[in-house]
MILO-488792 format. One record per residue: z, y, x of N, C-alpha, C, CB in turn. Coordinates in pm, 1 decimal. Glycine has a CB too. Layout:
BEGIN
- n_Z:n_Y:n_X:ca_Z:ca_Y:ca_X:c_Z:c_Y:c_X:cb_Z:cb_Y:cb_X
- Z:Y:X:Z:Y:X:Z:Y:X:Z:Y:X;
...
This chain:
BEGIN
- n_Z:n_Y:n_X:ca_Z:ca_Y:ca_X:c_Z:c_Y:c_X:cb_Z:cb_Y:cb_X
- 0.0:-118.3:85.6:0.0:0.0:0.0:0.0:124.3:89.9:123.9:0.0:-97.2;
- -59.3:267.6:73.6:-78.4:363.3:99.5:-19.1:451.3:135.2:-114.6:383.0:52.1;
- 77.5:506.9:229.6:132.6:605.7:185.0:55.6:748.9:181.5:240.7:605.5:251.8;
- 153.7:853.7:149.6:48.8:1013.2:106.3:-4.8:1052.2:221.0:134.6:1166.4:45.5;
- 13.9:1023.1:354.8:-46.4:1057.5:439.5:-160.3:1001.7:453.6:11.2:1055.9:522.3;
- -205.1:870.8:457.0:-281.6:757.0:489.5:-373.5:807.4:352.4:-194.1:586.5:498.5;
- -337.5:827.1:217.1:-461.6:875.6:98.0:-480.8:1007.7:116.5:-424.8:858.5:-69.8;
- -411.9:1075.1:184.5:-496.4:1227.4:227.1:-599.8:1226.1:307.9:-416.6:1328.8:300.0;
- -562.8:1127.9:436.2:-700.6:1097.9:515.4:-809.8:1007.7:476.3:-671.4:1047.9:635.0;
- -789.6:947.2:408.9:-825.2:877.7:342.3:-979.2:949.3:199.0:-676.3:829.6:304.8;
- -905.0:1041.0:148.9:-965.4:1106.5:70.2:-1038.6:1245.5:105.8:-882.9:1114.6:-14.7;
- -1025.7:1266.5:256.0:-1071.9:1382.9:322.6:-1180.5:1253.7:404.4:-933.8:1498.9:424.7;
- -1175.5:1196.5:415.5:-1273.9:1053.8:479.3:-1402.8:1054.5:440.2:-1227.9:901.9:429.2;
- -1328.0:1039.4:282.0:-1433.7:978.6:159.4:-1530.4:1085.5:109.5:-1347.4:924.6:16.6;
- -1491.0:1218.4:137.6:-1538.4:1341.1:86.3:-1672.1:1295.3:28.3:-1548.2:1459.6:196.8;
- -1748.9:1260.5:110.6:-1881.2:1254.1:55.2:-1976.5:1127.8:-38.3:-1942.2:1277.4:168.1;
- -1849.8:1006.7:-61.7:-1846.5:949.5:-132.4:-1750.7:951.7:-238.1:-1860.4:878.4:-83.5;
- -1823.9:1038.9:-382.9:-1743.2:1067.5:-495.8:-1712.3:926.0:-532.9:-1813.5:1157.3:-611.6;
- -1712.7:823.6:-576.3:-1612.4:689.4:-636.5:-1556.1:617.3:-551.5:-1677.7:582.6:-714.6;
- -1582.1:616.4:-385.4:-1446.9:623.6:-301.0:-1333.2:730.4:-319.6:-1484.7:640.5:-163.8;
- -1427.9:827.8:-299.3:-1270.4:946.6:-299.1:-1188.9:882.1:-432.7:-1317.3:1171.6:-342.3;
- -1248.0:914.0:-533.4:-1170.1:883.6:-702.3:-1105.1:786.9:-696.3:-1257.2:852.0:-834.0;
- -1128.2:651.9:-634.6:-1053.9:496.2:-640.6:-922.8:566.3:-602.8:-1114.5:348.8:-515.2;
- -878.9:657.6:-537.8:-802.0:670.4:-416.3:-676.5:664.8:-562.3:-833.1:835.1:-280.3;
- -709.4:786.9:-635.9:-603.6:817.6:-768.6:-619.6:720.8:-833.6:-621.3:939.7:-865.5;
- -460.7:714.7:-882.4:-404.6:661.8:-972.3:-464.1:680.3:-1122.7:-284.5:702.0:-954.4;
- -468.7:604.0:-1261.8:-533.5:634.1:-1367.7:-530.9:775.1:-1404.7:-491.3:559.4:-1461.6;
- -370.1:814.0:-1405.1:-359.4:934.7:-1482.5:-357.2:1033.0:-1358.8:-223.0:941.4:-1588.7;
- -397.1:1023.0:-1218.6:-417.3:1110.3:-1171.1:-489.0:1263.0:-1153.6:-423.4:1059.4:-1135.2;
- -463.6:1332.4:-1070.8:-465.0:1461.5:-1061.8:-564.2:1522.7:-962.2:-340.5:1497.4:-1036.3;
- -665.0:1636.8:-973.0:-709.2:1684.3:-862.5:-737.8:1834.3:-961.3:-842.8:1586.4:-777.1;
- -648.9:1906.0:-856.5:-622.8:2044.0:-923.0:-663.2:2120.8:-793.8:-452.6:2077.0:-986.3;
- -729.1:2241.5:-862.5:-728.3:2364.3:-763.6:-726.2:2507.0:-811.3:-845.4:2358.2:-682.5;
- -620.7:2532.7:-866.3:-579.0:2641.4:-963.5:-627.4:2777.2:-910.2:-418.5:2644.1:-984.0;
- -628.8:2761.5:-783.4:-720.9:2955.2:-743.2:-855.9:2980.6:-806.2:-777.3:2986.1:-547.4;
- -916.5:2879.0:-870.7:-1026.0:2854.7:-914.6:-1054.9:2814.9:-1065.7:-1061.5:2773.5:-836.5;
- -948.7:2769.9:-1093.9:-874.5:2735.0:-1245.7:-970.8:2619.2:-1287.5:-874.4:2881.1:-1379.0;
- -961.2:2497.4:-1151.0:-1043.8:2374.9:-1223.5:-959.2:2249.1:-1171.6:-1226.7:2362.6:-1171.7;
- -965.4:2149.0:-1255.4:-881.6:2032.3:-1267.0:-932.2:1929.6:-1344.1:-761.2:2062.7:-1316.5;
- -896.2:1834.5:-1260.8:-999.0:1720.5:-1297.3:-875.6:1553.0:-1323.7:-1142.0:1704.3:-1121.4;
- -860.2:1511.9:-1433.4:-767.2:1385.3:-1413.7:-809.5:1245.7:-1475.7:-629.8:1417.6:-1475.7;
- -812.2:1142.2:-1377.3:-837.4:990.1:-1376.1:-948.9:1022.5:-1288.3:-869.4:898.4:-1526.5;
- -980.5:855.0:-1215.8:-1075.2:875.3:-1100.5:-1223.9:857.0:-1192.4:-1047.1:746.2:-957.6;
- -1256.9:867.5:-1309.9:-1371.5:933.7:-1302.8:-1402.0:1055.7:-1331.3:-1436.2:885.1:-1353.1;
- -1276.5:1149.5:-1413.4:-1346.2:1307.9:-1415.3:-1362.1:1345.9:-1262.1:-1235.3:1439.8:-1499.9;
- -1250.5:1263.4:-1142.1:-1240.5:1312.5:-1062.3:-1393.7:1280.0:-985.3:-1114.9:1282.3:-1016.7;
- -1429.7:1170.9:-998.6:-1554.4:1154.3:-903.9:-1660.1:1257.5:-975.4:-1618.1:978.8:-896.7;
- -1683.9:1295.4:-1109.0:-1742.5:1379.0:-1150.6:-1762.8:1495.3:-1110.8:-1717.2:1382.1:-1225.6;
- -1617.5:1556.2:-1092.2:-1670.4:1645.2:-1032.1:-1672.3:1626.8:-883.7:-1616.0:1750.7:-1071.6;
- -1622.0:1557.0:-779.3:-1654.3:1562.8:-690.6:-1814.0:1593.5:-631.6:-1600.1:1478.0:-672.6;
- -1856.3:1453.0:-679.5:-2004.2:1448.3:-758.6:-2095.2:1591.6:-740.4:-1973.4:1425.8:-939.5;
- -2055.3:1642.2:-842.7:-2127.6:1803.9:-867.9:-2074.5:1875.9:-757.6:-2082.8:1895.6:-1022.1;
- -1992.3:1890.7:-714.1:-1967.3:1956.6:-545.5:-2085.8:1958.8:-490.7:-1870.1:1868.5:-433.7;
- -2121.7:1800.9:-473.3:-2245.1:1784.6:-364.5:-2328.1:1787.1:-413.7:-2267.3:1686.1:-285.8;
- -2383.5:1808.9:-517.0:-2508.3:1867.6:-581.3:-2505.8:1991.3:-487.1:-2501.9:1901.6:-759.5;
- -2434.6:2061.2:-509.1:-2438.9:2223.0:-477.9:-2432.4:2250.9:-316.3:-2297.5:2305.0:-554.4;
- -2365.2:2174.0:-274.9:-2311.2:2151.5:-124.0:-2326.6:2036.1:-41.8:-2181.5:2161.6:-121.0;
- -2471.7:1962.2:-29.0:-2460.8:1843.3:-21.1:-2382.1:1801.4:139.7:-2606.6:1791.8:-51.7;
- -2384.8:1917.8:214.0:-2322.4:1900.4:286.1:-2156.4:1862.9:355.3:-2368.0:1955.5:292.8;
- -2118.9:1901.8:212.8:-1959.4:1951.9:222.3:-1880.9:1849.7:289.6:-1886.0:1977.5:73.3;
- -1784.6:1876.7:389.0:-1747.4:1771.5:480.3:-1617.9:1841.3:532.9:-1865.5:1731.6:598.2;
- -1528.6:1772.7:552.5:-1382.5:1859.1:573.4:-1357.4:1827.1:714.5:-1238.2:1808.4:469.2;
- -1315.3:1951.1:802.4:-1298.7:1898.5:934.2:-1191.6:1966.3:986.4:-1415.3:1909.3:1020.1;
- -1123.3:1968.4:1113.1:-1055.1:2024.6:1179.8:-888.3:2028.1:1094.0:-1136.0:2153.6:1210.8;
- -850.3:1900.4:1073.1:-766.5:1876.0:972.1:-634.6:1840.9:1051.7:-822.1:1764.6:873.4;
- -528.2:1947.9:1011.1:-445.7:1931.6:1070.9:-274.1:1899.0:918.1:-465.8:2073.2:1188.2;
- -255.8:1758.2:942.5:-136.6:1744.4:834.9:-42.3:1771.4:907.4:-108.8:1612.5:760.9;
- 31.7:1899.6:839.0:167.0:1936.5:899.7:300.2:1867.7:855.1:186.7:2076.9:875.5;
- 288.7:1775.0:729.2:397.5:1770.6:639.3:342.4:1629.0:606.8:415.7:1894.1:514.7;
- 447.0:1489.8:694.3:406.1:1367.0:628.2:573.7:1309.4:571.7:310.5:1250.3:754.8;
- 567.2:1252.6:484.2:642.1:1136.8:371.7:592.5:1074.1:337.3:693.5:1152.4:265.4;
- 629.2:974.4:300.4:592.2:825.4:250.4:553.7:904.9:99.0:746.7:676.3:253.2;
- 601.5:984.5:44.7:527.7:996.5:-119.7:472.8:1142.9:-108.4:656.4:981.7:-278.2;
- 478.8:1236.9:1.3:443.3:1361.4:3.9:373.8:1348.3:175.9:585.7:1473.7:-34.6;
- 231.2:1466.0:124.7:145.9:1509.7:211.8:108.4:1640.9:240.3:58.3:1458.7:190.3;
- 112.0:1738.8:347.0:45.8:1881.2:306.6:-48.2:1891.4:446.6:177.6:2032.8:282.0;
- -134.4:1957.7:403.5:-220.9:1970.2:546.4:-316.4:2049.2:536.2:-285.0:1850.0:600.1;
- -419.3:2149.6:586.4:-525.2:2242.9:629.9:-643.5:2152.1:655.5:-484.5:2330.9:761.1;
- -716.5:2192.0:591.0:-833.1:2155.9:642.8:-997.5:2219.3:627.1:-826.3:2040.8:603.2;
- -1064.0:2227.3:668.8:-1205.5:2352.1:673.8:-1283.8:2251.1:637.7:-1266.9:2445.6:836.4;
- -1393.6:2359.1:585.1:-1555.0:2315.7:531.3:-1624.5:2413.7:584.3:-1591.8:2309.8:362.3;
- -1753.3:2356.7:629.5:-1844.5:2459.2:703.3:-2003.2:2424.6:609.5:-1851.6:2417.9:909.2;
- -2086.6:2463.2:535.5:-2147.5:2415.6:460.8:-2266.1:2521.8:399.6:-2054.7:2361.2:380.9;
- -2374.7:2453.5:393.9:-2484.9:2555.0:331.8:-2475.5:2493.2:189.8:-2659.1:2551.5:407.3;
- -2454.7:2623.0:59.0:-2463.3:2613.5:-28.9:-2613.2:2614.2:-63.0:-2384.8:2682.8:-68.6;
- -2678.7:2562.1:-150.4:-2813.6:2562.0:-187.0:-2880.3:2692.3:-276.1:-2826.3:2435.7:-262.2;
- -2833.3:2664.6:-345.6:-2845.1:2746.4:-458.9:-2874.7:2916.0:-409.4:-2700.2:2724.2:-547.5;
- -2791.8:2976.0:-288.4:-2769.1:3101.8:-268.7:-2787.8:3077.0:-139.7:-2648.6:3167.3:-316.7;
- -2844.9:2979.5:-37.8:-2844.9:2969.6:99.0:-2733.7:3015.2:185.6:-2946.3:3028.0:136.3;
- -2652.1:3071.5:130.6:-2502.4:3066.7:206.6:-2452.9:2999.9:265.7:-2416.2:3070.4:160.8;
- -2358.5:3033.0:396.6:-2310.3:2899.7:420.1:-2109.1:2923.6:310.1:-2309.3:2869.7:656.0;
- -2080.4:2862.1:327.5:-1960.6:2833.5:234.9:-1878.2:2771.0:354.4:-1990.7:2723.0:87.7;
- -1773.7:2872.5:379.3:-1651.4:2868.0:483.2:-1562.0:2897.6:443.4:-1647.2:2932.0:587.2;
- -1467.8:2759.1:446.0:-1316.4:2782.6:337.0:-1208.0:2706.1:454.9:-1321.5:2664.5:129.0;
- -1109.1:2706.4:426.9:-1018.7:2638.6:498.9:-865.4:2605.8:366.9:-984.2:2751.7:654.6;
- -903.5:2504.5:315.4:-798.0:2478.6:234.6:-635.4:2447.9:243.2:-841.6:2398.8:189.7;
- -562.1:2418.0:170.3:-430.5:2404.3:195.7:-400.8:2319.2:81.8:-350.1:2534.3:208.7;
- -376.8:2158.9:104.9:-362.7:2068.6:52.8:-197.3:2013.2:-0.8:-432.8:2001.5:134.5;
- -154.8:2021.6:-111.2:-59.5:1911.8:-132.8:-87.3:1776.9:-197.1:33.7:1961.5:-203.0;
- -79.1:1679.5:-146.7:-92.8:1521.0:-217.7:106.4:1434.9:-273.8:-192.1:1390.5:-36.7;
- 68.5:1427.9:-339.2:192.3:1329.8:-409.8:162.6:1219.6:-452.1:257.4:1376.5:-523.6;
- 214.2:1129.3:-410.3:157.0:959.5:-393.4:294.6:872.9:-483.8:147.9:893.3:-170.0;
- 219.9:801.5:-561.2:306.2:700.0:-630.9:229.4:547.1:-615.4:325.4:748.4:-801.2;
- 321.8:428.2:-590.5:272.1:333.6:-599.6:131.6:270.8:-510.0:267.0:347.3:-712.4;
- 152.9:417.7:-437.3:-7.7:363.3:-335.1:-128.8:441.1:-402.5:-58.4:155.3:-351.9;
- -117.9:539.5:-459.1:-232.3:630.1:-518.9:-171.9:739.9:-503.2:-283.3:611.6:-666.4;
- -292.9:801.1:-537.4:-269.0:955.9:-567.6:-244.5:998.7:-724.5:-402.6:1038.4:-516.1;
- -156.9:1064.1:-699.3:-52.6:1091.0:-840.0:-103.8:1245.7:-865.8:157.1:1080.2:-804.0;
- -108.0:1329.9:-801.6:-166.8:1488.8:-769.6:-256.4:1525.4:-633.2:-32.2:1589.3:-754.6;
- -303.2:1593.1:-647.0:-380.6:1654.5:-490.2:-396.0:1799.9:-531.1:-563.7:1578.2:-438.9;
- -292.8:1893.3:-490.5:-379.3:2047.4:-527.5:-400.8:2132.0:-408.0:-291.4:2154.1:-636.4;
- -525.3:2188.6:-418.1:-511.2:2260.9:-347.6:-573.8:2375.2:-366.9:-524.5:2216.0:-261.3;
- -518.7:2470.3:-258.8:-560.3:2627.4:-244.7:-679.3:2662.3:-193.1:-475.3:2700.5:-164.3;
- -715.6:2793.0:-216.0:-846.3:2830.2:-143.3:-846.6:2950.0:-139.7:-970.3:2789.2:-195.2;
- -950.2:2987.5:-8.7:-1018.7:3167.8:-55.2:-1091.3:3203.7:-153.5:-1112.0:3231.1:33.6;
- -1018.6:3230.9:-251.6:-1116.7:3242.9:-354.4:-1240.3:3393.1:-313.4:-1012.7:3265.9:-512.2;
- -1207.1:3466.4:-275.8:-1298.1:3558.1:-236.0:-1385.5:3488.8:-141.3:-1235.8:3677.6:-181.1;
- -1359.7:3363.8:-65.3:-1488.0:3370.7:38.4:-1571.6:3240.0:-48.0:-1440.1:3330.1:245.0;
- -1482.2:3171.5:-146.3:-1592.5:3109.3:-271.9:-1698.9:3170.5:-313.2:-1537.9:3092.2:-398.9;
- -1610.7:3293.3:-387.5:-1760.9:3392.7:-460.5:-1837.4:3426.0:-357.1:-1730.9:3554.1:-542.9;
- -1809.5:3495.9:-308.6:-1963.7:3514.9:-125.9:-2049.0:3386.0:-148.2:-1870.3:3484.6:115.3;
- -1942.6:3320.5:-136.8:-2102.5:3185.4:-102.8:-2199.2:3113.5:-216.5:-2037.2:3022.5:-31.3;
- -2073.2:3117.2:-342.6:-2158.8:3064.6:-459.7:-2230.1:3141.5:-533.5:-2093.8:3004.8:-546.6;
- -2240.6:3306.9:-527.9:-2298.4:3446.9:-548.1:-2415.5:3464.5:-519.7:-2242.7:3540.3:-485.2;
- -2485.0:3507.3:-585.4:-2610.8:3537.6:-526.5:-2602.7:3716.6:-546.3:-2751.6:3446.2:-615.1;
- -2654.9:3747.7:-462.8:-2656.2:3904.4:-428.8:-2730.6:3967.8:-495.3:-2690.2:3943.9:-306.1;
């Protein structure tokens, strides 16, 4: 079984496979990112939208990931995207701030933060 550290990397792994990442949560799981006011729960809204991410970003890939905060049921950690959005040829440069909460070997929640100002830049068209 999993702990929250091991499904954070785990799910920063999978990024670019939406129904890997999703297996990761639990049924009634969570993937929230409230600076943005979107939330997604069970692993298929979650692969859904993962999914549509990479429509838009097929690139999107999380790197330079540093977990500051490990427990067996709690995870927190930083991690960047460097990425050409399509749509607006932007590139899309974020550096997130992750909490994961793990029950039973899944993911129970994952939220995280963002720049929301350097979102709009990239998903904007001018």
């Amino acid at each position: 079984m999993k702990n929250a550290t091991q499904l954070l990397e785990a799910y920063l792994a999978n990024i670019q496979d939406p129904a890997a990442a999703a297996r990761l949560f639990a049924d009634d799981g969570i993937l929230e990112l409230p600076t943005i006011n979107a939330r997604a729960q069970g692993p298929e809204a979650i692969e859904t939208f993962i999914a549509g991410l990479l429509v838009r970003v097929p690139d999107f890939r999380f790197k330079n990931i540093d977990i500051s905060i490990r427990t067996e049921d709690q995870a927190f950690g930083e991690y960047q995207v460097e990425a050409l959005v399509l749509a607006t040829g932007k590139t899309y440069k974020q550096t997130y701030a992750g909490r994961l909460v793990a029950k039973d070997g899944k993911i129970k929640l994952l939220r995280e933060a963002l720049d929301t100002l350097a979102a709009s830049q990239a998903f904007s068209k001018d």
